[in-house]
N, C-alpha and C positions, 0 to 999 in steps of 0.2 A: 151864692152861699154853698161851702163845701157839705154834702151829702156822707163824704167819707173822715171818719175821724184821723184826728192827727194831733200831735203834741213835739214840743222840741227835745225833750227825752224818752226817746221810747224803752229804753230801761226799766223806766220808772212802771210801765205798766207791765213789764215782766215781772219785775216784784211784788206787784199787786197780785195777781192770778195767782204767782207761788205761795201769796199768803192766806190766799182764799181758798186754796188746797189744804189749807191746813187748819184756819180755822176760819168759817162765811157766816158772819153777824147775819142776824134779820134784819138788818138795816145798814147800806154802806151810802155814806155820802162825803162830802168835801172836807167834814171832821175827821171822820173816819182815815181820811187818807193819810190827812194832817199828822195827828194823833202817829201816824205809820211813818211822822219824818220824811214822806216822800211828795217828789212835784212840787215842791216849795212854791207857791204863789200860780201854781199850775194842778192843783187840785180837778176842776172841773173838766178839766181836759180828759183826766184817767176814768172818773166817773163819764163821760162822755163815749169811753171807750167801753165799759164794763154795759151801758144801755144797748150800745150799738150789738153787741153781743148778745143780747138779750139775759144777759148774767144777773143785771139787777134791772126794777122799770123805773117809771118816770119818778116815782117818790123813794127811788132808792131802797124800795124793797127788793127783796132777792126772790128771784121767779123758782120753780119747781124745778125747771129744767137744768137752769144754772147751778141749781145744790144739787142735784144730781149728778150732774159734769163734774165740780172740783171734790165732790169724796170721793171719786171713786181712785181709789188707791195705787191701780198697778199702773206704771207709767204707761205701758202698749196700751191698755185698755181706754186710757186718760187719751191720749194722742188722739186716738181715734174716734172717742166722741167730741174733741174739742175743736178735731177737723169739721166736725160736720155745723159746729157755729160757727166758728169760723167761715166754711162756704153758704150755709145760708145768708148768713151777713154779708156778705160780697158777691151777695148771686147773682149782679151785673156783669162781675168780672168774670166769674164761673162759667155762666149761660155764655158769654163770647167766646173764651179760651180754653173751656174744661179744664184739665188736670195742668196743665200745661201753664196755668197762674202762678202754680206753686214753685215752678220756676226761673220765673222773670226775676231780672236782674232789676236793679233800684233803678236803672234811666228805665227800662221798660214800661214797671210801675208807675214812676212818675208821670212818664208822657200821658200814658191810659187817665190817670188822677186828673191831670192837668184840664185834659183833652172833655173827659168826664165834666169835671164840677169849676171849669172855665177859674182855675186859684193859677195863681203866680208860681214860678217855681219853685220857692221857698216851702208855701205850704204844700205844693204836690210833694215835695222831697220828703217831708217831715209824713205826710200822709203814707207815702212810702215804707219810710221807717216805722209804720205801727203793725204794716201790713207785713214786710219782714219779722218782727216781732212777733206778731201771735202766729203764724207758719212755724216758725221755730217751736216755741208751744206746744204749738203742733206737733213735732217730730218731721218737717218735713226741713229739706235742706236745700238753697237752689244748687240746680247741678251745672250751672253756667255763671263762669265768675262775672263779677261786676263789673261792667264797663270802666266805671273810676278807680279800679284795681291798677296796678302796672301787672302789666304780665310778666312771672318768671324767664329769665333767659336759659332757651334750651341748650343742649351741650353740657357735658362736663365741666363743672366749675372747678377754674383754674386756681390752686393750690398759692396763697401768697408768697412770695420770695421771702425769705426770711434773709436778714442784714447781719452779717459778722460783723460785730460791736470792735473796734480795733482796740488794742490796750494800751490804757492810757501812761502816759508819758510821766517817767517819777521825776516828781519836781524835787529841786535846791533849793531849800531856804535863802542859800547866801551864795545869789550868782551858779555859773553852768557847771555842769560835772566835774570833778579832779580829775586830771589827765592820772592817767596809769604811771605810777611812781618807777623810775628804772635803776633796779640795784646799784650802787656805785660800785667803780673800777676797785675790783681787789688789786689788792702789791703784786708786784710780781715775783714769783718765787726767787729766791736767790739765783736756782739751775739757769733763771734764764737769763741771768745777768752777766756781761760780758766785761772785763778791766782790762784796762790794756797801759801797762808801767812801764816808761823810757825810762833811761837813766843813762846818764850821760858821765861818763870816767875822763876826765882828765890825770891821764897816767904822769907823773913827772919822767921828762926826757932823763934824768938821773939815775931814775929810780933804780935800784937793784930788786932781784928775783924776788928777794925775801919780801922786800916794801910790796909786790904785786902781786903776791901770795895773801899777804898783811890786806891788802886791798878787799879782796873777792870772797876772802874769808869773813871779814864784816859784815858784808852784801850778803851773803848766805843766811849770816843769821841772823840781818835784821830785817829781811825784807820779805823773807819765806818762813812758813809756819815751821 
């Protein structure tokens, strides 16, 4: 039988302790929790934790020492007597490893849990998670990351390549682009026009001066401006 408490949300007894800071009934029990919306169907779990602490006793009454722990107001003040239920309730772990509890990592934890109160790994895990939990509470942080963490890659992290989007292609409704239209062929000037006019005279073998005069004289003027 597990000796150390445990629940599968340890949250949930975060919330408790914060509400108990602020207002601790004479009486807290599995209603109580209820009533608080928390631990759904896991009620006695959290009450199992608040005993273990000695915060409330076996009939769910609240001890002296417990109302004394959650009024006292100033957080530093709070941390530091909730460290000290805290270690008297784990004074197995304490008396082995002093100060040095407050910083094990959840396999640590667990192994110690395991190894302790002969539960499965499931329940040392979750027994872990309570033990995380109220250290926090506490004000204490571990200072060695969790085995089940990945670890950050050292080195400069490298900057992602950003992708030049290419621009996209204007579509035709109706089939591929029109070819580039080409001016038609202007006329060409007159200047550059060339005429070239035979004219062919059959003189009469007869003819006198005058007739060949009569001739050329026509041609002049019907054939030149």
């Amino acid at each position: 039988m597990a000796t150390h408490p445990y629940i599968s949300g340890p949250g949930n007894v975060t919330q408790m302790i914060q509400f108990l800071r602020k207002n601790f009934p004479a009486t807290v029990n599995s209603d109580t929790v209820k009533r608080l919306g928390l631990a759904s169907n896991n009620e006695s779990y959290v009450i199992n934790v608040l005993q273990f602490l000695k915060l409330v006793d076996e009939q769910g009454k609240r001890t002296d020492k417990g109302h004394e722990v959650m009024t006292i107001h100033d957080d530093p003040s709070f941390h530091e007597a909730f460290s000290d239920l805290v270690r008297t309730a784990y004074a197995d772990l304490f008396e082995l490893r002093g100060d040095d509890a407050w910083n094990f990592t959840r396999n640590q934890l667990t192994s110690y849990f395991r190894s302790v109160d002969k539960t499965s790994d499931i329940i040392g895990s979750r027994q872990a998670g309570v033990f995380i939990a109220l250290r926090e509470l506490a004000g204490h942080q571990a200072s060695e990351p969790d085995g089940n963490l990945r670890a950050k890659p050292s080195g400069p992290r490298a900057k992602p390549a950003t992708s030049v989007r290419p621009k996209p292609a204007q579509a035709y409704a109706s089939g591929p682009p029109p070819a580039a239209s080409t001016p038609p062929p202007t006329a060409k000037v007159k200047a550059d026009m060339a005429l070239t006019v035979r004219i062919e005279i059959n003189l009469p073998a007869e003819g006198t001066q005058e007739t060949y005069d009569a001739i050329f004289k026509s041609i002049k003027a019907n054939l030149f401006p």
